[in-house]
C-alpha positions in Angstrom: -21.5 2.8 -9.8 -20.1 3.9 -13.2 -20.4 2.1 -16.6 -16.3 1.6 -15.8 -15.1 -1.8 -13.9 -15.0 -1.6 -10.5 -10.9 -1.4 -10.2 -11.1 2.3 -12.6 -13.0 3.5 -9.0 -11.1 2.0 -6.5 -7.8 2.7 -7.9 -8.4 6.4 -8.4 -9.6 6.8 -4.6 -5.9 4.9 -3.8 -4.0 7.6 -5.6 -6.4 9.9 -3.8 -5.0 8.8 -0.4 -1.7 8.6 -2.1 -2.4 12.1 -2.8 -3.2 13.1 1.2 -6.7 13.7 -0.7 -8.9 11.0 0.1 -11.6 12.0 2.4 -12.1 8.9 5.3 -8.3 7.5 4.2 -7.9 3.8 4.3 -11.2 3.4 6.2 -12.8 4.2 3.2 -11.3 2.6 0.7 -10.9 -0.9 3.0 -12.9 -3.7 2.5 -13.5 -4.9 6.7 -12.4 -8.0 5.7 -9.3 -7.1 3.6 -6.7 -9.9 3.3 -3.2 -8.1 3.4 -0.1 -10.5 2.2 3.2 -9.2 2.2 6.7 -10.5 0.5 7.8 -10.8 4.1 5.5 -12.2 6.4 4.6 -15.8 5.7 0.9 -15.6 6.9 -2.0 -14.1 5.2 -2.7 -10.5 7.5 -6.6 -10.0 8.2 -8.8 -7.3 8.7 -8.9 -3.3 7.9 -6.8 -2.6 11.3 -4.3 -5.0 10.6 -3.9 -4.4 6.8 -4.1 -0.2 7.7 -0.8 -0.4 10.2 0.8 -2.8 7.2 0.2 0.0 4.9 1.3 2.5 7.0 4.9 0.8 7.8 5.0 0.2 4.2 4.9 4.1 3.3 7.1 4.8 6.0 9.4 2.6 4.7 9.0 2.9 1.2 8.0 6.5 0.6 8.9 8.2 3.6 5.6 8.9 5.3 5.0 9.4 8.7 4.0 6.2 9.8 2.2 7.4 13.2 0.2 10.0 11.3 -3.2 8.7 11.8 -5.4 11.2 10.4 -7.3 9.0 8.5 -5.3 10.5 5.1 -1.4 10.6 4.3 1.1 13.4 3.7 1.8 12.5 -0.4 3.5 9.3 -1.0 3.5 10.3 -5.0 5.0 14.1 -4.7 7.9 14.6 -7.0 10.4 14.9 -4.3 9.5 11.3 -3.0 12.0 8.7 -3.4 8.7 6.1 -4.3 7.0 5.9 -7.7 4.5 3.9 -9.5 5.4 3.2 -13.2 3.2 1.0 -14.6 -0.3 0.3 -14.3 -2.6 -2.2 -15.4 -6.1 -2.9 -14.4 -9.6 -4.7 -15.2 -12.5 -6.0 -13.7 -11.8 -5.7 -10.2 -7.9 -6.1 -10.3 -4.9 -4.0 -10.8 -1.3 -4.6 -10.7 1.1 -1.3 -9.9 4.2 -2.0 -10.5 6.6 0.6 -8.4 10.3 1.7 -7.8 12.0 3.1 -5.2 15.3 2.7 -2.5 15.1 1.3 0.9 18.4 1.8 3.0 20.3 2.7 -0.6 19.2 0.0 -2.3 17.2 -0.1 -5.3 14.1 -2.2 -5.0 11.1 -2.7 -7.5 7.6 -4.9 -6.8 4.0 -4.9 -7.5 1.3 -4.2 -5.6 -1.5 -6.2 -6.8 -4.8 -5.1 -5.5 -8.5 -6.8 -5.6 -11.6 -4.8 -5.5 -15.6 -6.1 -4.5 -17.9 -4.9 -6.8 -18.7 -1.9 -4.9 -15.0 -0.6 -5.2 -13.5 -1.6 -1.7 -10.3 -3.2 -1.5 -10.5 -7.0 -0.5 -7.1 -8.4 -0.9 -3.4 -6.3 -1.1 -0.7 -8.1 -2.1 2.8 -7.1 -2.5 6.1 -8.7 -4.6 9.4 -7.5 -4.4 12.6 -7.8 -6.0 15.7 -8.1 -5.6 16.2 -9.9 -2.3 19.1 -7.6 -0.9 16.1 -4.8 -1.0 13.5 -7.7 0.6 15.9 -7.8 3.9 16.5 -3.9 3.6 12.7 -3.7 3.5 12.2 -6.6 5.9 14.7 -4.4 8.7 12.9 -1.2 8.3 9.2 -2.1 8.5 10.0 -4.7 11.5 11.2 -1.8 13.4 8.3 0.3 12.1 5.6 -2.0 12.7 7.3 -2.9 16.0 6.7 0.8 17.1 3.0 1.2 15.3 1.9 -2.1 18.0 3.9 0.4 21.0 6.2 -2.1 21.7 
């Protein structure tokens, strides 16, 4: 491990597999026991399978990747002709906060994503916060039918 906190390493493999660059995708940057909670499901989500098909509707949803590509890495969520951006970023010791923009449905919508690291650079907990509520229920539509097709039914 580097002299830099753990979050420096873990954060610059996640824009790796933002990037379609990350060699192992989520399975290598996920934590086995990663908590996943999301601004829409009441309960915490558990696991690397569980928090992987969360993610995955999420950048369907959000930044217009395919979903049911499950090659271990993603098409480019952060390309400059994506809809989805990150515009802030803060991070130490083993957290981060990414603050992001983006339009669901026509609707502007703007959150954080507020990831914790171990101390070998795995993510152990996601977390995501969104605003305004009219893109919450446009987000809340879209990844329901997403996540409904990711579990085949």
């Amino acid at each position: 491990m580097s002299d830099r906190d753990p979050i420096f390493d873990c954060l610059d493999r996640w824009f790796e597999h933002l990037n379609g660059d990350l060699e192992g995708g989520l399975d290598s940057i996920l934590h086995p026991d990663v908590v996943f909670l999301s601004p829409i499901v009441y309960t915490p989500q558990e696991g690397r399978e569980i928090t992987k098909m969360y993610l995955r509707a999420a950048g369907s949803t959000l930044a217009d990747v395919d979903a049911e590509a499950d090659t271990g890495t993603t098409p480019s969520a952060m390309d400059d002709d994506n809809k989805f951006s990150y515009v802030k970023v803060i991070r130490e010791g083993h957290h981060a906060m990414l603050e992001f923009e983006t339009t669901v449905d026509g609707k502007y919508a703007n959150g954080v994503d507020i990831i914790t690291c171990n101390d070998d650079g795995q993510i152990v907990e996601f977390k995501v916060m969104m605003r305004p509520l009219q893109a919450i229920n446009a987000v809340h539509a879209e990844m329901k039918a997403t996540l409904e097709k990711l579990a085949g039914g």
